[in-house]
C-alpha positions as CSV (number, residue, x, y, z in Angstrom):
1,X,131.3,136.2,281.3
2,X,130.3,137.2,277.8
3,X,127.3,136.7,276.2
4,X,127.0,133.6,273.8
5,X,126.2,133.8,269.8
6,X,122.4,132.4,271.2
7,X,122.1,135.1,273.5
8,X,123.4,137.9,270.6
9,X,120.8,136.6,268.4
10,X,118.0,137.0,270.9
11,X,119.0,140.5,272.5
12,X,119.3,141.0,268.4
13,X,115.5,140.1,268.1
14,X,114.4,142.4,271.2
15,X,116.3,145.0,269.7
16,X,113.7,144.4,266.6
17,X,110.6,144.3,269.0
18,X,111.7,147.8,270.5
19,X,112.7,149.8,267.2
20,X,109.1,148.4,266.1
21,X,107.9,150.5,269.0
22,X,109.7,153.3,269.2
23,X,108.9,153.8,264.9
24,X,105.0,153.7,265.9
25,X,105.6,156.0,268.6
26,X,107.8,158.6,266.3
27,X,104.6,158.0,264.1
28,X,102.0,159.0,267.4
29,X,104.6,161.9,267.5
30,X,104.4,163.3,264.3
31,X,100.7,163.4,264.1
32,X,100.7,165.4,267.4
33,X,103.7,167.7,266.2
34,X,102.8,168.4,262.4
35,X,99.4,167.1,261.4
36,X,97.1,166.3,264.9
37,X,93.9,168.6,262.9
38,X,93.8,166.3,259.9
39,X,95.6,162.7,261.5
40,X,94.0,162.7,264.4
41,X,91.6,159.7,263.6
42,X,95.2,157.5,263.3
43,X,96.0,158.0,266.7
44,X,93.6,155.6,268.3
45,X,94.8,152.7,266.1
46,X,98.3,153.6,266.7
47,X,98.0,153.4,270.2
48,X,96.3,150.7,270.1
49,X,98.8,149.1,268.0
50,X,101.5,150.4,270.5
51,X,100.2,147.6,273.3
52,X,99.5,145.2,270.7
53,X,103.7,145.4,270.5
54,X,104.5,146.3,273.7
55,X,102.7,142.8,274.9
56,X,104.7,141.2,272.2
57,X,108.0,142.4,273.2
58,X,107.1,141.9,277.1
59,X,106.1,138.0,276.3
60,X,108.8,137.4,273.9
61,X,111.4,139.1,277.0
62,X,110.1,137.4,279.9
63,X,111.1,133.7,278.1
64,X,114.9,134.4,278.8
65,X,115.9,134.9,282.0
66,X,118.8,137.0,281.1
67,X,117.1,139.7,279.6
68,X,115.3,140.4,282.7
């Protein structure tokens, strides 16, 4: 059975929630690579920003049971 244009939309949106993610951890990543002596003070709001949208992404997933 396929997926309907509702479902789409929604694994769509998660899709959204996890590139957010994944850009503030290449961010995290960068600092530590290239400029960790002068960045350093971002990392702490980063990361703190990285369970801000993790929690996010985890509420918004566990409405559909189909994503689980």
């Amino acid at each position: 059975m396929g997926m309907s244009e509702d479902e789409k939309e929604i694994k769509k949106e998660l899709a959204g929630y996890k590139r957010k993610i994944t850009e503030t951890a290449g961010m995290i990543h960068d600092i530590v690579e290239d400029t960790l002596w002068v960045d350093y003070v971002k990392l702490l709001s980063l990361s703190e920003l990285i369970q801000v949208q993790m929690q996010e992404m985890l509420d918004f997933k566990s409405k559909y049971d189909f994503l689980k």
